[in-house]
TORKOL-4160 file (C-alpha; in steps of 0.2 Angstrom, whole numbers, padded with zeros to 4 digits, m for minus):
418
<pt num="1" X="0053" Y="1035" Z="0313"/>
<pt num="2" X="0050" Y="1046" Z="0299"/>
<pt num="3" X="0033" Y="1055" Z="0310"/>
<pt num="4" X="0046" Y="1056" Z="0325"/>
<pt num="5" X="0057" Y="1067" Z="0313"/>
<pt num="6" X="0044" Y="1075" Z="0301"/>
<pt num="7" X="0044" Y="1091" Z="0311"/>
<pt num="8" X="0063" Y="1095" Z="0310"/>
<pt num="9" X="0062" Y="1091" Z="0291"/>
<pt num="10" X="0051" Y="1105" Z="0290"/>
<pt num="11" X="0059" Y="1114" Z="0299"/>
<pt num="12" X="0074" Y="1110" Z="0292"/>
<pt num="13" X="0065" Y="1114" Z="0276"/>
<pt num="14" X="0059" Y="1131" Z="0280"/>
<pt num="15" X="0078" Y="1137" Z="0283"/>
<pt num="16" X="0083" Y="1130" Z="0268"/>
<pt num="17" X="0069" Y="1136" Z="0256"/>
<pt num="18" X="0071" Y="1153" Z="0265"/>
<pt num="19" X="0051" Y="1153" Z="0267"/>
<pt num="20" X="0040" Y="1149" Z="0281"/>
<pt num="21" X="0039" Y="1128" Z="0278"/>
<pt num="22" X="0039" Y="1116" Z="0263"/>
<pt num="23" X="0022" Y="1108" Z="0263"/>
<pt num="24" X="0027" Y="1093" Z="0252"/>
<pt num="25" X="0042" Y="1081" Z="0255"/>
<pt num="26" X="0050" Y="1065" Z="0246"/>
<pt num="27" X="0060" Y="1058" Z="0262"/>
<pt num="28" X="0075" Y="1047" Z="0257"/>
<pt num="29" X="0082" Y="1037" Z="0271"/>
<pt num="30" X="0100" Y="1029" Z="0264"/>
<pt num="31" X="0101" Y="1019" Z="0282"/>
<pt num="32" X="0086" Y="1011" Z="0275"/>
<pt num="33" X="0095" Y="1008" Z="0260"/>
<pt num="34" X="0109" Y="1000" Z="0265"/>
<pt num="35" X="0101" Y="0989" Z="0277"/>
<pt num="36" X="0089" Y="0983" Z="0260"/>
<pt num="37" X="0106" Y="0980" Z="0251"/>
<pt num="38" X="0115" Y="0967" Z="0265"/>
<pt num="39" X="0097" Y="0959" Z="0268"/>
<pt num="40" X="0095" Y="0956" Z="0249"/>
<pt num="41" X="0117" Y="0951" Z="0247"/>
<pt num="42" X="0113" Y="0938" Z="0261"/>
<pt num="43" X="0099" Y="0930" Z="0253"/>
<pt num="44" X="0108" Y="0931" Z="0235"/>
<pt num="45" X="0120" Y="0915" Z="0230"/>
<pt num="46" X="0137" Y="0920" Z="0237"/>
<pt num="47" X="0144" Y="0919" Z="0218"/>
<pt num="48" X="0134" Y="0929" Z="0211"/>
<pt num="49" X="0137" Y="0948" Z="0210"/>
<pt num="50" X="0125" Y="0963" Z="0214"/>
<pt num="51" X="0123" Y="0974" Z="0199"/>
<pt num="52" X="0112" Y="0991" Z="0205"/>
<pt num="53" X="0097" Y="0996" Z="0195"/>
<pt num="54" X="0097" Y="1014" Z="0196"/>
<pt num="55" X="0087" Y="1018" Z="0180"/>
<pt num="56" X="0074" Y="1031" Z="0181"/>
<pt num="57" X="0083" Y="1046" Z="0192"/>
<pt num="58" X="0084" Y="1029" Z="0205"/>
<pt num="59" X="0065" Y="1028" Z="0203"/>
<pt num="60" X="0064" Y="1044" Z="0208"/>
<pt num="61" X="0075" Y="1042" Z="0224"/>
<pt num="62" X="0088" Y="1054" Z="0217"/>
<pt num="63" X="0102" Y="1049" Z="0203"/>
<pt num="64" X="0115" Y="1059" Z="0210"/>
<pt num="65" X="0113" Y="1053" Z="0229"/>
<pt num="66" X="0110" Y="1036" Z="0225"/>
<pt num="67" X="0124" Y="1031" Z="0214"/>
<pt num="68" X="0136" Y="1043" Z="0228"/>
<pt num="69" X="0131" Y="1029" Z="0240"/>
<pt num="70" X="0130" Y="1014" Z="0227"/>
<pt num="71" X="0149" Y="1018" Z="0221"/>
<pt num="72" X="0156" Y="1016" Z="0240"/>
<pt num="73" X="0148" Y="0999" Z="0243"/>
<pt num="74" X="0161" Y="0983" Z="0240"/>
<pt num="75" X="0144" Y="0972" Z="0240"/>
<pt num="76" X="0141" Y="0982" Z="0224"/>
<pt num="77" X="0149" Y="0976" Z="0208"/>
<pt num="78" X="0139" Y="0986" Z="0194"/>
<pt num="79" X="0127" Y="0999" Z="0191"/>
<pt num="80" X="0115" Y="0998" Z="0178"/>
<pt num="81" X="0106" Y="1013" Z="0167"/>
<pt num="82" X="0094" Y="1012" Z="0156"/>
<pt num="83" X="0100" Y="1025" Z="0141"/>
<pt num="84" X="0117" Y="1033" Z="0137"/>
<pt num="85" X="0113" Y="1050" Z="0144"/>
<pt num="86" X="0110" Y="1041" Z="0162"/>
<pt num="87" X="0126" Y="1035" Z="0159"/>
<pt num="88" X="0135" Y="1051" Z="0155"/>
<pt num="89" X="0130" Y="1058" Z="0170"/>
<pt num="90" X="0137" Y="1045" Z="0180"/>
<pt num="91" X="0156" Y="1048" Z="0171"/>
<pt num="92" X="0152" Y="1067" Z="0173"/>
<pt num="93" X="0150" Y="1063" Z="0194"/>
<pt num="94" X="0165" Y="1052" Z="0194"/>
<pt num="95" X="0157" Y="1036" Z="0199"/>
<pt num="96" X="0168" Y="1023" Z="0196"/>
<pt num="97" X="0160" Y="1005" Z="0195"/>
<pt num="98" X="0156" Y="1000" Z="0178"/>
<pt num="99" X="0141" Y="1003" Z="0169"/>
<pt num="100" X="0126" Y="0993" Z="0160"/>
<pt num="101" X="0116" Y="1003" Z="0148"/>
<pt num="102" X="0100" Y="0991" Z="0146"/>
<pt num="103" X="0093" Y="1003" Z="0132"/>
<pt num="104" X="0094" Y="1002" Z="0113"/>
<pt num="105" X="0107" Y="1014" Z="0110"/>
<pt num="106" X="0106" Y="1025" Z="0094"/>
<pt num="107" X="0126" Y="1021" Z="0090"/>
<pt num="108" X="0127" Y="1038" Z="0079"/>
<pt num="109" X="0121" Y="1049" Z="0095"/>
<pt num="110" X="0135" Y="1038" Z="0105"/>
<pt num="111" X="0147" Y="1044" Z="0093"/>
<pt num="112" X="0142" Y="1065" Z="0092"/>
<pt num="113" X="0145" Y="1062" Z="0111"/>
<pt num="114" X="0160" Y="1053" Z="0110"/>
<pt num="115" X="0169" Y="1064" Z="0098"/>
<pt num="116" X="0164" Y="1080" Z="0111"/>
<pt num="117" X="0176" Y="1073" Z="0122"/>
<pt num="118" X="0194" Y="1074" Z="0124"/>
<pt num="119" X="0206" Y="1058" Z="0121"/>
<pt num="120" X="0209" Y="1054" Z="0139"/>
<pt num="121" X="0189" Y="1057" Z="0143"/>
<pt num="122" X="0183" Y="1047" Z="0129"/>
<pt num="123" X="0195" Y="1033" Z="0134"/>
<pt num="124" X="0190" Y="1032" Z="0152"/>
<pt num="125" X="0171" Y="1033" Z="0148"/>
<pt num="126" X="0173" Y="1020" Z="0138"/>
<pt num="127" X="0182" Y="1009" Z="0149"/>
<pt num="128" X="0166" Y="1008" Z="0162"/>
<pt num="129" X="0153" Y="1008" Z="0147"/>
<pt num="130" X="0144" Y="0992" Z="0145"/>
<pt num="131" X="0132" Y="0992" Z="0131"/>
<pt num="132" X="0116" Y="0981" Z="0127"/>
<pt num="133" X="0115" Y="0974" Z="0110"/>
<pt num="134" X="0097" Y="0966" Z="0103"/>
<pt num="135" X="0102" Y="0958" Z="0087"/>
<pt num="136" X="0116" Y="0950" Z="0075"/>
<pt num="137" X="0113" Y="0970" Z="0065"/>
<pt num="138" X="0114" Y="0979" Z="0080"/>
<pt num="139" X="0132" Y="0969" Z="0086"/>
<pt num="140" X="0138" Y="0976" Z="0069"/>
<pt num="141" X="0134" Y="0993" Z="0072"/>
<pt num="142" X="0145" Y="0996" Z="0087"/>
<pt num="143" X="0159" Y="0990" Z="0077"/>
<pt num="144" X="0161" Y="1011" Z="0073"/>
<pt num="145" X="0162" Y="1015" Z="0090"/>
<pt num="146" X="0179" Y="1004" Z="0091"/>
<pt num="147" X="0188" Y="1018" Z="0088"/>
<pt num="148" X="0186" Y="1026" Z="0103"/>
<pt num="149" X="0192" Y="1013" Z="0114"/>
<pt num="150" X="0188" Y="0996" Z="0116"/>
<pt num="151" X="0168" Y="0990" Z="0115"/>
<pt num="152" X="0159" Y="0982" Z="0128"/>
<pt num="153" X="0142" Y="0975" Z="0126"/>
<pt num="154" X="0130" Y="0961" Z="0133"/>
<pt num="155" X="0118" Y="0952" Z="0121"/>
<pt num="156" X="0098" Y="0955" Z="0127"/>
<pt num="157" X="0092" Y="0937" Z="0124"/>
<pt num="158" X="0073" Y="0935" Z="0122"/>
<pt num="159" X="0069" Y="0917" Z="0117"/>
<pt num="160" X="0051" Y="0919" Z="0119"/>
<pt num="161" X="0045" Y="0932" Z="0108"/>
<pt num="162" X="0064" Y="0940" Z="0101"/>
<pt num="163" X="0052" Y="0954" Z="0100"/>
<pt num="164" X="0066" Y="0961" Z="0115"/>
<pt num="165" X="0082" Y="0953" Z="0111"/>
<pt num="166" X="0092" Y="0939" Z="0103"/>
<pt num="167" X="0080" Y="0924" Z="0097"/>
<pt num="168" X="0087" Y="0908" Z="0100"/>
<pt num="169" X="0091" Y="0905" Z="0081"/>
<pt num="170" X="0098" Y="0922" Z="0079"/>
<pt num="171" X="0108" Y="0918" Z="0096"/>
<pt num="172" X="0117" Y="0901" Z="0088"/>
<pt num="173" X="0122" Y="0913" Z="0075"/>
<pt num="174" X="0131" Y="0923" Z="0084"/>
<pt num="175" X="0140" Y="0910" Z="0097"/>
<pt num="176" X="0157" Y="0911" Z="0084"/>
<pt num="177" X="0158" Y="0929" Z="0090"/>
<pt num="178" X="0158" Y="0926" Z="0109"/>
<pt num="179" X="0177" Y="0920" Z="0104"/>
<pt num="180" X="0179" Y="0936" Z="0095"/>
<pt num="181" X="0195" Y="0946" Z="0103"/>
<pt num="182" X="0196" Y="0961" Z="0092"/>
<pt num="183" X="0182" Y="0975" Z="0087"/>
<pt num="184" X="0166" Y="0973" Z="0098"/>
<pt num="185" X="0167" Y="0961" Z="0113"/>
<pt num="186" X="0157" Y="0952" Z="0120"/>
<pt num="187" X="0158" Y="0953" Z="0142"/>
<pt num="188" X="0140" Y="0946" Z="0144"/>
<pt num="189" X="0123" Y="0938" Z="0139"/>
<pt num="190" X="0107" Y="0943" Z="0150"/>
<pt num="191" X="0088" Y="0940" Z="0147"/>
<pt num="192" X="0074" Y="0947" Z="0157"/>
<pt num="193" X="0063" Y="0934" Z="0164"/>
<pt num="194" X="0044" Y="0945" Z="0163"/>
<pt num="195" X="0034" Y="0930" Z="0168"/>
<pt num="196" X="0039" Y="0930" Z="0185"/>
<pt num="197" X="0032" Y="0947" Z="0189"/>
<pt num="198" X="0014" Y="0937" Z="0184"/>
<pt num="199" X="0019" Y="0924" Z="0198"/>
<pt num="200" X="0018" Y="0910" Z="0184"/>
<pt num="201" X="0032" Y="0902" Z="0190"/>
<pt num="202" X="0030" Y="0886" Z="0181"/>
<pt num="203" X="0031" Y="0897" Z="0164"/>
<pt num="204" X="0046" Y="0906" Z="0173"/>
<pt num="205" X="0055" Y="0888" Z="0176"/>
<pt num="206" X="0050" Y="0884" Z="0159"/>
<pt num="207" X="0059" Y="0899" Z="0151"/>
<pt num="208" X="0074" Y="0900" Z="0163"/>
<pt num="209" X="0077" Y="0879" Z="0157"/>
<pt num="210" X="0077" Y="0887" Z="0141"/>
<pt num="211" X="0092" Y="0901" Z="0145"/>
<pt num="212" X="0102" Y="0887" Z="0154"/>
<pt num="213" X="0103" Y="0874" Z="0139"/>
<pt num="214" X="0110" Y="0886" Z="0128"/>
<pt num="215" X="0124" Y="0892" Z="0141"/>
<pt num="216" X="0130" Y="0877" Z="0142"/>
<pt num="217" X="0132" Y="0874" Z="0124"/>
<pt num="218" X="0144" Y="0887" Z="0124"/>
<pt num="219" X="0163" Y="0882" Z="0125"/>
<pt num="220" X="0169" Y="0880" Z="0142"/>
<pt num="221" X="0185" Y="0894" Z="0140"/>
<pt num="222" X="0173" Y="0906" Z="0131"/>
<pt num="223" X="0159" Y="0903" Z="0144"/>
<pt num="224" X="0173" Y="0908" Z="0158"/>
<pt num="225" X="0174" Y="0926" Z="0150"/>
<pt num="226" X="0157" Y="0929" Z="0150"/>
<pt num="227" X="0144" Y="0938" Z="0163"/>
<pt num="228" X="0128" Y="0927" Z="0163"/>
<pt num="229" X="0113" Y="0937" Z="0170"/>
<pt num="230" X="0095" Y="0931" Z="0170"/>
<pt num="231" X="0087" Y="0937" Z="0187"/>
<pt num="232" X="0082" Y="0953" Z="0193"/>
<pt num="233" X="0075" Y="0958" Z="0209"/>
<pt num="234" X="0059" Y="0947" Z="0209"/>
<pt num="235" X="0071" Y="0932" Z="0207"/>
<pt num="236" X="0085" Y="0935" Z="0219"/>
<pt num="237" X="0081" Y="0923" Z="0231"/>
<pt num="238" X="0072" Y="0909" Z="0220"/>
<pt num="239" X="0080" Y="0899" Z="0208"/>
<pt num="240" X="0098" Y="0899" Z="0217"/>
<pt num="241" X="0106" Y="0884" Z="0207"/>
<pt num="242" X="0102" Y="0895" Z="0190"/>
<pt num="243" X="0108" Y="0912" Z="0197"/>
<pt num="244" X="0121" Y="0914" Z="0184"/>
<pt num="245" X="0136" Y="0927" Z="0187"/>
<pt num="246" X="0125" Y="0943" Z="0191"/>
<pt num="247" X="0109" Y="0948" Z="0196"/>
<pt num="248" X="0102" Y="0963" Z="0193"/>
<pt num="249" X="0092" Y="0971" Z="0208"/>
<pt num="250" X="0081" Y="0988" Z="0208"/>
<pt num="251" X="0065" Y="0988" Z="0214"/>
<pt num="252" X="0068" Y="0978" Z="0229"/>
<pt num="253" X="0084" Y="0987" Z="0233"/>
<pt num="254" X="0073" Y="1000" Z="0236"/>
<pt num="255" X="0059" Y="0992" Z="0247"/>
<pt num="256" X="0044" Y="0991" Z="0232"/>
<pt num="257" X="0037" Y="0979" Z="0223"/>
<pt num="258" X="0036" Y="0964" Z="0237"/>
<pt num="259" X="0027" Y="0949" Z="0236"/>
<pt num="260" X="0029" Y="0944" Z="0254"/>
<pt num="261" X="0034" Y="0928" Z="0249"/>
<pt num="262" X="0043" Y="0915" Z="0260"/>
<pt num="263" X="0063" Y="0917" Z="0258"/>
<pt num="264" X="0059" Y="0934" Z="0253"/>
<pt num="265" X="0071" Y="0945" Z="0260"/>
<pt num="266" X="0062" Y="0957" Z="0273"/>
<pt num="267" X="0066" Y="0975" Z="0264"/>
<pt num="268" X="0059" Y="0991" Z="0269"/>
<pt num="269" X="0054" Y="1006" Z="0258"/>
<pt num="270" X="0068" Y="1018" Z="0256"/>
<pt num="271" X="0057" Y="1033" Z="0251"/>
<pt num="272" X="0043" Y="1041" Z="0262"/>
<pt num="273" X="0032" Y="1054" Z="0254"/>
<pt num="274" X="0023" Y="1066" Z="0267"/>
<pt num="275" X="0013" Y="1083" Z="0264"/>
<pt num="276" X="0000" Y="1092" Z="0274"/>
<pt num="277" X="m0017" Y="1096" Z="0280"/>
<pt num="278" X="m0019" Y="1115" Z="0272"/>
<pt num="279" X="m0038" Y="1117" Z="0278"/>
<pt num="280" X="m0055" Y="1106" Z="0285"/>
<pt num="281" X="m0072" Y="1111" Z="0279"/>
<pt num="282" X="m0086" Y="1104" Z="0287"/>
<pt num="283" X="m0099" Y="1101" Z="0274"/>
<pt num="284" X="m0116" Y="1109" Z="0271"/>
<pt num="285" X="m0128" Y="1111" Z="0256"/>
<pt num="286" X="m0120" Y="1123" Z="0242"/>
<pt num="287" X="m0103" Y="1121" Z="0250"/>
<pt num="288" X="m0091" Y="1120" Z="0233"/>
<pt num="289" X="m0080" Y="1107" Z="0238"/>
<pt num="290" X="m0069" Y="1101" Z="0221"/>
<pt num="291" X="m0070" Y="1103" Z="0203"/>
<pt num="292" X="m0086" Y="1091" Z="0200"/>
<pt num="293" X="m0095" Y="1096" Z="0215"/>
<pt num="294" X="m0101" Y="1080" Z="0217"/>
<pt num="295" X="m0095" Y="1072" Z="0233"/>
<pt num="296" X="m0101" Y="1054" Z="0241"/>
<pt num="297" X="m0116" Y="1060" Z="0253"/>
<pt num="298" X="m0108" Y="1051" Z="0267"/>
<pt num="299" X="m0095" Y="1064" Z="0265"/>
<pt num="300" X="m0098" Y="1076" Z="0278"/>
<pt num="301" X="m0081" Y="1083" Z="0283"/>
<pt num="302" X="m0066" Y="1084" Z="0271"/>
<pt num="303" X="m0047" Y="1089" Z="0273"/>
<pt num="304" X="m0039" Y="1099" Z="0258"/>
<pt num="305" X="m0022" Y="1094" Z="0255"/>
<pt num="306" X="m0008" Y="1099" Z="0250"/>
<pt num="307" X="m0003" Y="1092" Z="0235"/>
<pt num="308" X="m0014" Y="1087" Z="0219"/>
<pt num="309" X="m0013" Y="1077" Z="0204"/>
<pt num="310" X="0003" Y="1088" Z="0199"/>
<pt num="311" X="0014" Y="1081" Z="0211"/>
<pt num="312" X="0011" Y="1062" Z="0210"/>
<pt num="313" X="m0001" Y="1059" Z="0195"/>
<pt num="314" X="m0002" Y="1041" Z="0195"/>
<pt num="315" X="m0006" Y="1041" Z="0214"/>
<pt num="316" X="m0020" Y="1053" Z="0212"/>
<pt num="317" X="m0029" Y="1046" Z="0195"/>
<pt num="318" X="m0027" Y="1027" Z="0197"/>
<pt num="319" X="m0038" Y="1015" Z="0207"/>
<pt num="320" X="m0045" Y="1022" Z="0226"/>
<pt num="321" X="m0031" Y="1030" Z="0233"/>
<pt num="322" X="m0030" Y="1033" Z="0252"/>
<pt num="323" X="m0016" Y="1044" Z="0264"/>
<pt num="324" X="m0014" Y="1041" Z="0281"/>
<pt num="325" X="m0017" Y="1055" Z="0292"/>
<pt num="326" X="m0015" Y="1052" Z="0311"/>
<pt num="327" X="m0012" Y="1033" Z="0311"/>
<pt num="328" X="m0028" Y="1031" Z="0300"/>
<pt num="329" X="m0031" Y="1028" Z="0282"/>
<pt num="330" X="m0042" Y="1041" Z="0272"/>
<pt num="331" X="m0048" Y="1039" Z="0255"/>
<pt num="332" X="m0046" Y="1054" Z="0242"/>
<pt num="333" X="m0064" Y="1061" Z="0238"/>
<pt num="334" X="m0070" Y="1071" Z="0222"/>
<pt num="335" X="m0059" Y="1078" Z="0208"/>
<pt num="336" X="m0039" Y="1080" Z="0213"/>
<pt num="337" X="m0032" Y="1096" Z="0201"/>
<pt num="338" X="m0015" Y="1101" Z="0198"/>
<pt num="339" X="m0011" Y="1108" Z="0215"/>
<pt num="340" X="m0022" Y="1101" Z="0228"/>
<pt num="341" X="m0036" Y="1087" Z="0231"/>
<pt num="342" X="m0046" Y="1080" Z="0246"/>
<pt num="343" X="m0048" Y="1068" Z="0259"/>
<pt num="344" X="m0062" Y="1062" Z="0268"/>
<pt num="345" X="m0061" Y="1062" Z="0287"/>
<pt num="346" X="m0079" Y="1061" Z="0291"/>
<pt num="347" X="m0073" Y="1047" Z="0303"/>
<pt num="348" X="m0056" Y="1055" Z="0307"/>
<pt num="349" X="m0063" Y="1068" Z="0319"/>
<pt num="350" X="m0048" Y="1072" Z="0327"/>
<pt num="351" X="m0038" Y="1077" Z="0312"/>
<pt num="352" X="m0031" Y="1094" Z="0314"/>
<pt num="353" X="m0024" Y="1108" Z="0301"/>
<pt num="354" X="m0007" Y="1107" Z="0296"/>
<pt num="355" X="m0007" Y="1088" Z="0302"/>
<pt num="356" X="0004" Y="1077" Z="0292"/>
<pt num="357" X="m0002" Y="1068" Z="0279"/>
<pt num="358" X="0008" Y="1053" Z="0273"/>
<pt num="359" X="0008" Y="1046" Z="0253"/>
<pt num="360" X="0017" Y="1034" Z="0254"/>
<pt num="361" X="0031" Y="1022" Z="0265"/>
<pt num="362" X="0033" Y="1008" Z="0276"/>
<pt num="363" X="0018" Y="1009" Z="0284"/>
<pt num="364" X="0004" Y="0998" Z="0285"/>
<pt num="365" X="m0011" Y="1003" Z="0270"/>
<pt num="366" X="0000" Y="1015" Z="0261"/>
<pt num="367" X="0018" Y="1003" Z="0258"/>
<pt num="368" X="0020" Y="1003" Z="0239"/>
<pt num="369" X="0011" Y="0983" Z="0237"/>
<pt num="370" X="m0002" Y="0990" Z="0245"/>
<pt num="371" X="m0003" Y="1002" Z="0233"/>
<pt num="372" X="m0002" Y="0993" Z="0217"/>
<pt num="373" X="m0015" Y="0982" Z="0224"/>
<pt num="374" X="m0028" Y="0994" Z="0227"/>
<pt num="375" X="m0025" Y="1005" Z="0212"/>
<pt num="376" X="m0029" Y="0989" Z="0200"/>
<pt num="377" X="m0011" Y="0992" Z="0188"/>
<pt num="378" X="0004" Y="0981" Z="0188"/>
<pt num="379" X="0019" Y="0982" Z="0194"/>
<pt num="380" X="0027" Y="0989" Z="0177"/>
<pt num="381" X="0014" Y="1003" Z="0176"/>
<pt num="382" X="0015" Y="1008" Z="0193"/>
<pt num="383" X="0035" Y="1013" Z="0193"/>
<pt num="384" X="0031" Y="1029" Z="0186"/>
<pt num="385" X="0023" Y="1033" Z="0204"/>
<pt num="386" X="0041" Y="1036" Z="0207"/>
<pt num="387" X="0047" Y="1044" Z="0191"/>
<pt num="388" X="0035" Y="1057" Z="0193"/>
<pt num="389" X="0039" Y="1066" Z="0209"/>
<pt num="390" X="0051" Y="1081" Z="0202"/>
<pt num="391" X="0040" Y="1095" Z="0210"/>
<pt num="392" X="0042" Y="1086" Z="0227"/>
<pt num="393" X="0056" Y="1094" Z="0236"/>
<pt num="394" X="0070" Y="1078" Z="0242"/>
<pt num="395" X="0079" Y="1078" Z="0258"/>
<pt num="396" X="0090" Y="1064" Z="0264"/>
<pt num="397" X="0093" Y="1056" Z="0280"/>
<pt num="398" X="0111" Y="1051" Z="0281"/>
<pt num="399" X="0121" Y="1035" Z="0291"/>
<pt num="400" X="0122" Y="1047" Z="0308"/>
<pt num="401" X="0103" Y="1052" Z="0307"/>
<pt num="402" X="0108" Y="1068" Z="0299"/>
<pt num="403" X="0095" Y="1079" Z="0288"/>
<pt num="404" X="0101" Y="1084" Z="0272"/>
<pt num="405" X="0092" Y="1096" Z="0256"/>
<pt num="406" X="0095" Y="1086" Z="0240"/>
<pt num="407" X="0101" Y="1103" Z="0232"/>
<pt num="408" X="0116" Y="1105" Z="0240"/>
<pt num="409" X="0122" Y="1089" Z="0242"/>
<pt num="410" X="0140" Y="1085" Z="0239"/>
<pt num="411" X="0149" Y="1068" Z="0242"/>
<pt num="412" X="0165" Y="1066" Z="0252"/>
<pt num="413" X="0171" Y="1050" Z="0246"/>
<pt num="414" X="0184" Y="1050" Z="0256"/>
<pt num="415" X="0175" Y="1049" Z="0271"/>
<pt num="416" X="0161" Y="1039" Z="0265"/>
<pt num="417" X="0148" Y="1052" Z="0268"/>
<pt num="418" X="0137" Y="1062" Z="0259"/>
């Protein structure tokens, strides 16, 4: 799909840019996106609601586009942001659907903020805000904030390490002020279960047993108020009779980190990464190829690229990364820099100038598991292959198939475009 098209997005680029083509693209499909969100809905229990992970600028997809689309969906009951300031932005693009801040929040920075708004603003920002608290301490602290409108916060639970949350002493102590109705409240109790990302899933068992006894020693009227949330994307579709109220999906809504496990559901990558082939050089003695002029001798013909180390750092610096030019996958040779690297297509003799050269997408050698496999780092490391696209200009593909430059996008919310 994205190859059919890739010509008229850079055509479409060049108009837009007002220069003769963009060489780099991040290609956001939102068809592929929603289709990601029912697959993942239909394998979820049907009790359980779909809070969206949009932290990171939607690893990398786009904040602003992303949470346009997010807001619209019925099958989406919450987003989720990792710091205050992610947050603020949401309130500032009128996104409606409430929000959970998974950070540690500096309660004093909250307040500056807080006190630059008007009355009406600071009361309806605070009427979406969900905050995460870490500790007995830190559920005092927001006690301030009260008088700004009411307080809404989940405890983080860690009762393996309480290194990241609530230890399961420090938890008991706090179970009187789940009745609480005044000052802070308490909406919600959530834990992040890091052992399944290792696949340990006896140790992930273990630990979600752990979680479920102390729910249920919580009175049954309190435990009726309460959000309870322990999975996130790699547990969506394992573990159903312990889903709780919530789950909490980001990576898989957007096609990466999959397992391709049985029950898994079959997601696709939402983001497609393309650049081009600027130049082939056919090798010879004294031919200065890269910075380290020292090449594999097999090398014998290489394409230079059109984007370096710059553009997608981890990509070009971890493990053996390869691009696929023509259908083929071609490793990166010799030293990427800042703006440009090389490809070997000694065996790729029909590879041409200006021939697309795709990153990454959902297609086979270059899918974003494939890539975490080959570069060695896990899953948690390799996120900020997404976080670091900036430079890389975004364009969207819309419900109808229609190309849109991420600039000068606007939502129309009442038609349920973008």
């Amino acid at each position: 799909m994205l190859s059919f098209l890739c010509y008229e997005f850079f055509d479409t680029a060049a108009k837009c840019e007002g220069r003769p083509g963009v060489l780099n693209l991040a290609v956001i499909d939102t068809r592929i996106l929603l289709d990601n969100i029912r697959k993942i809905r239909q394998c979820m229990p049907s009790k359980a609601k779909f809070a969206a992970v949009v932290k990171g600028d939607a690893y990398g997809h786009g904040l602003k586009l992303i949470t346009g689309i997010l807001d619209r969906q019925e099958s989406i009951d919450m987003l989720v942001v990792a710091s205050f300031r992610e947050a603020l932005f949401l309130y500032e693009e009128d996104i409606g659907k409430p929000t959970l801040i998974l950070g540690r929040e500096s309660v004093r920075d909250v307040e500056k903020e807080l006190q630059s708004l008007s009355g009406e603003k600071r009361k309806q920002l605070m009427e979406k805000l969900i905050f995460s608290v870490y500790s007995g301490s830190g559920l005092d602290d927001y006690e301030s904030l009260c008088a700004y409108g009411e307080v809404k916060v989940h405890l983080r639970l860690d009762f393996e390490s309480g290194l990241r949350g609530f230890d399961l002493e420090d938890f008991k102590k706090s179970l009187g002020r789940l009745k609480q109705e005044s000052g802070v409240r308490i909406t919600g109790l959530y834990a992040h279960i890091y052992s399944a990302y290792a696949g340990d899933y006896d140790k992930t068992y273990s630990e979600i047993l752990s979680y479920e006894e102390a729910f249920n020693s919580i009175n049954e009227e309190v435990r009726k108020k309460l959000t309870i949330h322990l999975f996130s994307s790699s547990l969506c579709y394992r573990f159903p009779e312990y889903a709780g109220d919530m789950m909490r999906i980001g990576a898989l809504m957007y096609g990466i980190g999959r397992r391709r496990e049985q029950g898994e559901p079959d997601v696709k990558e939402v983001m497609s990464i393309v650049g081009r082939v600027l130049k082939i050089v056919d090798l010879g003695s004294g031919i200065q190829t890269d910075y380290s002029g020292k090449l594999p001798e097999n090398v014998r013909r290489v394409a230079l690229l059109s984007f370096g180390s710059w553009d997608i750092p981890f990509f070009m610096t971890a493990g053996k990364p390869v691009v696929r030019i023509r259908g083929k996958l071609v490793p990166i040779v010799g030293e990427p820099c800042m703006d440009s690297c090389l490809a070997d297509i000694t065996q790729a003799d029909d590879v041409e100038e200006f021939d697309e050269v795709q990153v990454i997408g959902d297609y086979p050698g270059i899918r974003f598991d494939d890539w975490v496999d080959r570069s060695g780092l896990d899953f948690g490391n390799c996120q900020t292959l997404f976080a670091g696209i900036g430079r890389i200009q975004k364009y969207y593909i819309d419900e109808d198939g229609h190309i849109h430059n991420a600039e000068t996008i606007t939502h129309d919310k009442a038609g349920g475009g973008i």
